[in-house]
BAVEX-130383 format. One record per residue: residue number from 1; x, y, z of N, C-alpha, C in turn. Coordinates in nm, 2 decimals, padded with zeros to 4 digits. Example, Ala and Ser with C-alpha at 12.3 -4.5 7.8 and 13.67 -1.06 7.14 Angstrom:
<rs>
[1 [01.32 -00.57 00.78] [01.23 -00.45 00.78] [01.32 -00.33 00.78]]
[2 [01.28 -00.22 00.71] [01.37 -00.11 00.71] [01.29 00.00 00.79]]
</rs>
This chain:
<rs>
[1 [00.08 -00.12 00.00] [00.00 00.00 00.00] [00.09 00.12 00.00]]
[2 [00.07 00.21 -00.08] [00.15 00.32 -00.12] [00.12 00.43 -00.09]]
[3 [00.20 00.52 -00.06] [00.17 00.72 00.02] [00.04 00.71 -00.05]]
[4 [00.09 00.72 -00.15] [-00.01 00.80 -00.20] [-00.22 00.77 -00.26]]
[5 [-00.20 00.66 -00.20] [-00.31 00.54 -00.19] [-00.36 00.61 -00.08]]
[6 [-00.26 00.58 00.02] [-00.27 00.63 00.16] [-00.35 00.78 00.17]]
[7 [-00.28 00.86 00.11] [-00.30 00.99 00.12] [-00.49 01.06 00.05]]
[8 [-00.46 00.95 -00.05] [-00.58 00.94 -00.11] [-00.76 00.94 -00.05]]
[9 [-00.72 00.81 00.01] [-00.80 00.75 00.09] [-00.87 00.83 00.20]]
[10 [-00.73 00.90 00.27] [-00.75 00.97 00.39] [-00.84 01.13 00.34]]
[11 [-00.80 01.17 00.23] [-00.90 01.29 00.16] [-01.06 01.24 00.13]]
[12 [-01.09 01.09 00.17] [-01.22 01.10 00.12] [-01.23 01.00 00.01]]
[13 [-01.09 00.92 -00.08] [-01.12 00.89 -00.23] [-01.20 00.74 -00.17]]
[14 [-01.31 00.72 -00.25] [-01.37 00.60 -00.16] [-01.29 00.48 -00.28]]
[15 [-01.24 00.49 -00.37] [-01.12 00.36 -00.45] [-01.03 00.38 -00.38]]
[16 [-00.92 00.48 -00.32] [-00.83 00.45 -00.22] [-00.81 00.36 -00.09]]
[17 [-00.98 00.42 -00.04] [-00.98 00.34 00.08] [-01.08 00.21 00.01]]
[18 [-01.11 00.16 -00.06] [-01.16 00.04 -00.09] [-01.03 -00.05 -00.13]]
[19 [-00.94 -00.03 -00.17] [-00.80 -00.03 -00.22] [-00.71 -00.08 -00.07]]
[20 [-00.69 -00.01 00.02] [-00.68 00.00 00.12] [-00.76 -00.14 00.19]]
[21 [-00.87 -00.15 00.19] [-00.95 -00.21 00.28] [-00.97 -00.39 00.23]]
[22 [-00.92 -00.41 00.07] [-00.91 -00.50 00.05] [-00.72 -00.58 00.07]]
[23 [-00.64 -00.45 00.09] [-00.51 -00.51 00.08] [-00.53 -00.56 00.25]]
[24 [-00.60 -00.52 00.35] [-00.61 -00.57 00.49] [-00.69 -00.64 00.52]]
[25 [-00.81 -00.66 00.45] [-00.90 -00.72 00.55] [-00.87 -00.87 00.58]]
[26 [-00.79 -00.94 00.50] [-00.77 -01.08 00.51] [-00.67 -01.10 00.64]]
[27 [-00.58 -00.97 00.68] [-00.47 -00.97 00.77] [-00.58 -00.95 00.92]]
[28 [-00.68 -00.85 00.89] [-00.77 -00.83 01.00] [-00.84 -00.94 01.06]]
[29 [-00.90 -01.00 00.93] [-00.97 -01.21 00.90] [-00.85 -01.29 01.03]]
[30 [-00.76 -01.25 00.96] [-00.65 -01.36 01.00] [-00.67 -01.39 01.19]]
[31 [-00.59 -01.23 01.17] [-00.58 -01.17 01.34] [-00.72 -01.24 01.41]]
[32 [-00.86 -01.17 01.38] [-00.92 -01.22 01.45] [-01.00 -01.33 01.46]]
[33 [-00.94 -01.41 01.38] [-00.98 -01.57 01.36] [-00.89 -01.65 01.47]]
[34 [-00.78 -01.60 01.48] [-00.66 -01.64 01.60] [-00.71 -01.58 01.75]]
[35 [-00.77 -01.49 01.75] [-00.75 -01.42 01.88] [-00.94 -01.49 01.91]]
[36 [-01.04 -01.52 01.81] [-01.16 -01.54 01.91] [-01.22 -01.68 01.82]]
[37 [-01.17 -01.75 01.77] [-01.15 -01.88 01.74] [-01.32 -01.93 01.72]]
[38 [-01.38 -01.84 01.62] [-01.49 -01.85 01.59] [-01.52 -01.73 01.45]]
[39 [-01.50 -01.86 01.29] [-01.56 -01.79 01.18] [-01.62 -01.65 01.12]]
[40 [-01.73 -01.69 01.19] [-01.84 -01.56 01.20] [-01.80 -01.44 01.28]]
[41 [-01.78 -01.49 01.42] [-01.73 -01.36 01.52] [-01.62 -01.29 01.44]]
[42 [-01.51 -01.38 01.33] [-01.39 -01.28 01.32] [-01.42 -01.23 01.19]]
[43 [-01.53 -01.24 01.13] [-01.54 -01.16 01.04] [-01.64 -01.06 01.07]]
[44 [-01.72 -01.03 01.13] [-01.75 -00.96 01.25] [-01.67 -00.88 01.25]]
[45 [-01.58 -00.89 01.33] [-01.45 -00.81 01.40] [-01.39 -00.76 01.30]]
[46 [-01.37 -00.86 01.15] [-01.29 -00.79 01.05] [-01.37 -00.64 00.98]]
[47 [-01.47 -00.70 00.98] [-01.59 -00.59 00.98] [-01.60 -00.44 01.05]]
[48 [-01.57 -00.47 01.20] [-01.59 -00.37 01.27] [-01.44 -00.27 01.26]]
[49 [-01.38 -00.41 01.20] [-01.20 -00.28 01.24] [-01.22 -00.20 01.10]]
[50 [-01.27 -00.26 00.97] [-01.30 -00.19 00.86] [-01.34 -00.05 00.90]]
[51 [-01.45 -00.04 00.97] [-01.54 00.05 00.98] [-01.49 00.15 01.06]]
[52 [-01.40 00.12 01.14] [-01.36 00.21 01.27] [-01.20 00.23 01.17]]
[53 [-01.13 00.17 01.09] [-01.01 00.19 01.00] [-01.05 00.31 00.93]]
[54 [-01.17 00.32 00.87] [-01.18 00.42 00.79] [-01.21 00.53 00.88]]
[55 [-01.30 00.54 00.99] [-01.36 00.61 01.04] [-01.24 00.69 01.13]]
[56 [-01.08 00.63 01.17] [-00.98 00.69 01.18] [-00.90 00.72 01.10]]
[57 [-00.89 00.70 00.95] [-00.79 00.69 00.92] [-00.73 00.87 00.88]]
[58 [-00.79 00.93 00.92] [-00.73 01.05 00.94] [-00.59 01.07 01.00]]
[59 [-00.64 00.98 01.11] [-00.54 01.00 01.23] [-00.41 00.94 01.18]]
[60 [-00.38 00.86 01.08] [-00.26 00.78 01.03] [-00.16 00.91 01.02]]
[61 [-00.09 00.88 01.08] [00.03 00.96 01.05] [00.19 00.92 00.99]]
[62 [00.18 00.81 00.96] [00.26 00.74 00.94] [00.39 00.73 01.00]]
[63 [00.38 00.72 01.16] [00.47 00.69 01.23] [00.51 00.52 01.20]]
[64 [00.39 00.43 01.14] [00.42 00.29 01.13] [00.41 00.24 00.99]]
[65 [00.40 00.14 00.96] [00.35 00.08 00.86] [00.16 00.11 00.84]]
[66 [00.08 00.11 00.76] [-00.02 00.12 00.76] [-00.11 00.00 00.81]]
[67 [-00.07 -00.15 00.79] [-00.04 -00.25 00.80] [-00.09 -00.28 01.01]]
[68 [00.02 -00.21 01.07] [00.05 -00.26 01.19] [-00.03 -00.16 01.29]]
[69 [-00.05 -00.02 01.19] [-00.13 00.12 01.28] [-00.28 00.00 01.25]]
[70 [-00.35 -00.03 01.18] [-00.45 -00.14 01.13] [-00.42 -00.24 01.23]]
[71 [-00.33 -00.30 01.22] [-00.38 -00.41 01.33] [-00.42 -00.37 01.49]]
[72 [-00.35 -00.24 01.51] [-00.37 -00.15 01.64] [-00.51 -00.16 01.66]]
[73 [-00.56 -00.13 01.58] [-00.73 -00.13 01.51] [-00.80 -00.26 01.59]]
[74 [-00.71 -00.36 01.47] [-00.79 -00.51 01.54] [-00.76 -00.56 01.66]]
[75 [-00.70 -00.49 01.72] [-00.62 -00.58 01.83] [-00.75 -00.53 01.95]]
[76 [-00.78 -00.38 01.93] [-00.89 -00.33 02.05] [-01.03 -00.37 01.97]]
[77 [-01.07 -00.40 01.90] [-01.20 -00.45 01.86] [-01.23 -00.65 01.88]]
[78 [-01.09 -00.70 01.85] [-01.07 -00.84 01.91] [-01.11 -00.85 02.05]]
[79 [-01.06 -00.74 02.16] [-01.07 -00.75 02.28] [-01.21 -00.72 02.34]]
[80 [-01.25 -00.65 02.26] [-01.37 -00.62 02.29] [-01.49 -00.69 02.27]]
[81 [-01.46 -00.75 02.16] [-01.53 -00.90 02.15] [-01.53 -00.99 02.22]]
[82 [-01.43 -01.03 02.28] [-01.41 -01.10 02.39] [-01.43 -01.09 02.50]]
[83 [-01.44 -00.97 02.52] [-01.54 -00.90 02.67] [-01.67 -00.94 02.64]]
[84 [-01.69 -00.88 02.56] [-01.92 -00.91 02.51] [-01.95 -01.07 02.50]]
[85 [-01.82 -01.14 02.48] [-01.89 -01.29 02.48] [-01.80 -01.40 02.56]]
[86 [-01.84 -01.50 02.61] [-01.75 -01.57 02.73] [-01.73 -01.70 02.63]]
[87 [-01.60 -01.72 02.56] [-01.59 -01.79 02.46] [-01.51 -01.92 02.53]]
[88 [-01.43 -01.89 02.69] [-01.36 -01.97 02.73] [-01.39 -02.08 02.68]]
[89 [-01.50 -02.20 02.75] [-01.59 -02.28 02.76] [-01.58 -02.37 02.64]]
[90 [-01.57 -02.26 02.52] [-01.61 -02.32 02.37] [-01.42 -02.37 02.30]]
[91 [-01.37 -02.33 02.37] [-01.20 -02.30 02.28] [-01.21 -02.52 02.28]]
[92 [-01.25 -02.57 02.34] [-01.23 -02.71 02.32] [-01.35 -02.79 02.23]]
[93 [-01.46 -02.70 02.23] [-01.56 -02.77 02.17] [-01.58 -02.72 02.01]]
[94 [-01.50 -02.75 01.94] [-01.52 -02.75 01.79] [-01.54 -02.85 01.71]]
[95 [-01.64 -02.81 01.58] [-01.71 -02.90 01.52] [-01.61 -03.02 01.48]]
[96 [-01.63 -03.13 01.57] [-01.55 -03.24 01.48] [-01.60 -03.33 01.37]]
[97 [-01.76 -03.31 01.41] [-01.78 -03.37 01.30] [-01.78 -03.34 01.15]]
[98 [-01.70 -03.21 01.13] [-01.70 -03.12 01.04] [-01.60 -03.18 00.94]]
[99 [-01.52 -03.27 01.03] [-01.38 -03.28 01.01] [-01.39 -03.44 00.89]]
[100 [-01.28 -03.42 00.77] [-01.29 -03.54 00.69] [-01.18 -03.64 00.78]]
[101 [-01.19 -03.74 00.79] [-01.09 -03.84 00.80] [-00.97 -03.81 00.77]]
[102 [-00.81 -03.80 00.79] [-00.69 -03.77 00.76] [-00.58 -03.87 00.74]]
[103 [-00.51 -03.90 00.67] [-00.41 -03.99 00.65] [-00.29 -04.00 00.80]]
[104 [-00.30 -04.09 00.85] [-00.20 -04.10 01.00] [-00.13 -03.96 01.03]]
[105 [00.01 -03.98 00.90] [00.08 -03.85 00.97] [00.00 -03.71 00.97]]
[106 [-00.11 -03.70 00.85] [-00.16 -03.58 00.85] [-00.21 -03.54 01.00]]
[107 [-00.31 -03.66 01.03] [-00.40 -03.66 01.12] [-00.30 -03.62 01.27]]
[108 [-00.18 -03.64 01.28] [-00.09 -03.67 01.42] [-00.07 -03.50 01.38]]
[109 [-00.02 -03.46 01.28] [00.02 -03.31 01.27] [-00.13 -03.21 01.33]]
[110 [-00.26 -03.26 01.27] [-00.36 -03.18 01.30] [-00.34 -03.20 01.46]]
[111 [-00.34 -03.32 01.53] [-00.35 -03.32 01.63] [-00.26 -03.23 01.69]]
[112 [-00.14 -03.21 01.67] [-00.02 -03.18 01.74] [-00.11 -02.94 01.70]]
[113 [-00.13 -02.95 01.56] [-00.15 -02.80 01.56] [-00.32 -02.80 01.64]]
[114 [-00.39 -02.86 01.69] [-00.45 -02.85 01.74] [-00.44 -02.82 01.88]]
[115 [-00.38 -02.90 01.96] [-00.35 -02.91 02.11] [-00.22 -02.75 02.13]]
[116 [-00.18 -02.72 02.03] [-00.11 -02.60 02.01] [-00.18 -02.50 02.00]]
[117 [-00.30 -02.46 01.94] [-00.38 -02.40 01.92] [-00.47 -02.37 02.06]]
[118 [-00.52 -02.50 02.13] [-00.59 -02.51 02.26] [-00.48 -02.43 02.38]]
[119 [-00.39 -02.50 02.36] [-00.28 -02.38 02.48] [-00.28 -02.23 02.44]]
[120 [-00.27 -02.20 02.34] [-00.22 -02.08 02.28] [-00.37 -01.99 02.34]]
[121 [-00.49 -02.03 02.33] [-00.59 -01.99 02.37] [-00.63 -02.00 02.50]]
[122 [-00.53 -02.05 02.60] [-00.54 -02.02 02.70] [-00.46 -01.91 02.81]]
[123 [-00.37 -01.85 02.68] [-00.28 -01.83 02.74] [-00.35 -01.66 02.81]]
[124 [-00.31 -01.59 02.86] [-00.36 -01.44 02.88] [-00.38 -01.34 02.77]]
[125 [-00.44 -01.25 02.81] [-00.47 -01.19 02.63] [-00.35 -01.13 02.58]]
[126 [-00.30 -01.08 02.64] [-00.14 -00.96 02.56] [-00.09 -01.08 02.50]]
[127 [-00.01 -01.24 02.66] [00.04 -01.27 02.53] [00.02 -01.41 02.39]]
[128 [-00.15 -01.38 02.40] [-00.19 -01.42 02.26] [-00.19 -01.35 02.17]]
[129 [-00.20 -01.24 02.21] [-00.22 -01.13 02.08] [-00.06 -01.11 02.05]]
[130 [00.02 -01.08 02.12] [00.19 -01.06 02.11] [00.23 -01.16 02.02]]
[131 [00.21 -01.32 02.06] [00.23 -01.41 01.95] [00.13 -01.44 01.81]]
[132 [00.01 -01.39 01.84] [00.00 -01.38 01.72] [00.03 -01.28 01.62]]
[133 [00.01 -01.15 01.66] [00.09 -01.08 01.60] [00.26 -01.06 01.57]]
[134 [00.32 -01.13 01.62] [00.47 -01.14 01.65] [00.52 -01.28 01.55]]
[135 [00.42 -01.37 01.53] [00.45 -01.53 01.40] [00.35 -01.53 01.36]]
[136 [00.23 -01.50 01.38] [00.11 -01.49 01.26] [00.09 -01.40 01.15]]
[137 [00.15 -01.28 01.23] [00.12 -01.16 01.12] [00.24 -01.14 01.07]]
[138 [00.36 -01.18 01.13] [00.50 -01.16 01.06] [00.58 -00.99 01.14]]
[139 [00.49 -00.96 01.22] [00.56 -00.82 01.25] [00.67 -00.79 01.31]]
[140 [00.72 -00.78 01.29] [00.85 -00.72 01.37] [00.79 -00.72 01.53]]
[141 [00.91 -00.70 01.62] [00.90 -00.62 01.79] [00.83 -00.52 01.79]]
[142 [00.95 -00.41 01.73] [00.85 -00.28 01.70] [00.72 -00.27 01.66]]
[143 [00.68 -00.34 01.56] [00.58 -00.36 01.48] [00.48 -00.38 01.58]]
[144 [00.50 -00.51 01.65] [00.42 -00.51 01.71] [00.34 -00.48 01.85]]
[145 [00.51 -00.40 01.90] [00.47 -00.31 02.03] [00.42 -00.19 02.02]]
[146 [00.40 -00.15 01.85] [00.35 00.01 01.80] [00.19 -00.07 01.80]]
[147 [00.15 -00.18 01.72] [00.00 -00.26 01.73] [-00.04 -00.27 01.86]]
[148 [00.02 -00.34 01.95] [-00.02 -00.30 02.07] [-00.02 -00.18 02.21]]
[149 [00.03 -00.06 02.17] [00.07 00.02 02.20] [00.13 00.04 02.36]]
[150 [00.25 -00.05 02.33] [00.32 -00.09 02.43] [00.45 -00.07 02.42]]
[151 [00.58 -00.09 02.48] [00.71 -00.10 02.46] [00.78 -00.19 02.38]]
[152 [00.88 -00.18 02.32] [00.95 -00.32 02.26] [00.97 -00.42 02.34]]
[153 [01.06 -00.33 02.48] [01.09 -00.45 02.57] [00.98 -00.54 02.64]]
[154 [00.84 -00.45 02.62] [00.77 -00.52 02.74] [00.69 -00.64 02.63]]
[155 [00.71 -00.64 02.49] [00.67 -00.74 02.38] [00.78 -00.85 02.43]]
[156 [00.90 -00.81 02.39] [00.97 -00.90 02.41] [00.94 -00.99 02.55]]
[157 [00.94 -00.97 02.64] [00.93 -01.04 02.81] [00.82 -01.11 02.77]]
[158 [00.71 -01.03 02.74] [00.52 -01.11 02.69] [00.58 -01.25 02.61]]
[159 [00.65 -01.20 02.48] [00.67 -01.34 02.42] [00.78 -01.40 02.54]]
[160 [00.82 -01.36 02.52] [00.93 -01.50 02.59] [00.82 -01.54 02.75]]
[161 [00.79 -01.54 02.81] [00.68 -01.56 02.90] [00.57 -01.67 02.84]]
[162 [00.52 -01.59 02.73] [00.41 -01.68 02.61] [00.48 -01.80 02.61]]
[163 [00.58 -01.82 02.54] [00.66 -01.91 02.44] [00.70 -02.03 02.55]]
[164 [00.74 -01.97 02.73] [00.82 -02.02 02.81] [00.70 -02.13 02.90]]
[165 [00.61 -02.09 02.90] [00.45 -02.12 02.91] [00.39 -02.19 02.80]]
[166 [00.42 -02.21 02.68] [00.35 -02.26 02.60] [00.41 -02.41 02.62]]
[167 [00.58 -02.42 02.62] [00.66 -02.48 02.64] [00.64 -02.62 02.73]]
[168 [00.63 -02.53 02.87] [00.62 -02.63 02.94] [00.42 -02.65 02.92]]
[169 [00.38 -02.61 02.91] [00.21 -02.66 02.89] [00.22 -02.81 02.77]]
[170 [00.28 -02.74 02.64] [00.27 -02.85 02.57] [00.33 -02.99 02.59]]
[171 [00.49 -02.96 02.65] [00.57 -03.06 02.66] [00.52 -03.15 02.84]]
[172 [00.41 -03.05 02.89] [00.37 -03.12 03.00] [00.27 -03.23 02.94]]
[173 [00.20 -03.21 02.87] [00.08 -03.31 02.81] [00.17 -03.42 02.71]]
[174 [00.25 -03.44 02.70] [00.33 -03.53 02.60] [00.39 -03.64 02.69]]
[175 [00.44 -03.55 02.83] [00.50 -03.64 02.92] [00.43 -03.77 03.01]]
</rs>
């Protein structure tokens, strides 16, 4: 996404910001398909950051990427979702019947990204959203301590905490 897209958009051009809104919304999808682990809800959410993206995008000043000021976006409309609905309960109960049959090793990998998936949604919210934004979205530290508008160093400690936690959770259930 380029200045001048950017620039466009923020004047009002409604192809700039449609432009704009299609280069993110799948990153917005992404984010909040990770952070409230329900289809509909995260498109929902992708929905609402659209609407509140444009509805700020004045404010972009390009201190960041356009990219990671957007996910700042998703990250408080994720959370907020998650306040309005008590999803804890549900993070184990997904449609299995949904599910085709899988060849051995496939089926041991789903398992293994599955039970990864179940920890990772347990973990506290900063540092789910820190790891997902930090290996899901690809962002940088910075990147992602400007998304969550926090420190570098205090990303860094969240993941390493996340990761040091995820660690022994997973390798506790193996043993």
């Amino acid at each position: 996404m380029d200045e001048p897209t950017i620039e466009a958009a923020q004047r009002g051009d409604r192809a700039a910001q449609a432009t704009l809104i299609r280069g993110l919304q799948d990153v917005w999808y992404r984010f909040s398909l990770n952070q409230l682990r329900d289809p509909d809800l995260a498109a929902d959410a992708a929905q609402e950051t659209a609407v509140r993206f444009l509805r700020d995008l004045s404010k972009f000043r390009g201190g960041s990427s356009i990219k990671t000021w957007s996910l700042g976006i998703s990250v408080n409309v994720a959370r907020e979702f998650r306040r309005r609905r008590s999803w804890a309960s549900d993070t184990a109960a997904e449609n299995e019947s949904d599910r085709s049959p899988l060849p051995p090793d496939m089926a041991e990998a789903s398992e293994q990204t599955d039970r990864l998936r179940e920890q990772l949604a347990r973990l506290p919210e900063r540092q789910r959203e820190s790891l997902t934004l930090r290996f899901f979205e690809n962002l940088s530290i910075d990147e992602t301590a400007r998304a969550m508008n926090v420190a570098p160093g205090t990303i860094k400690a969240t993941i390493h905490q996340a990761l040091k936690s995820l660690k022994l959770k997973i390798g506790g259930e193996s043993a």
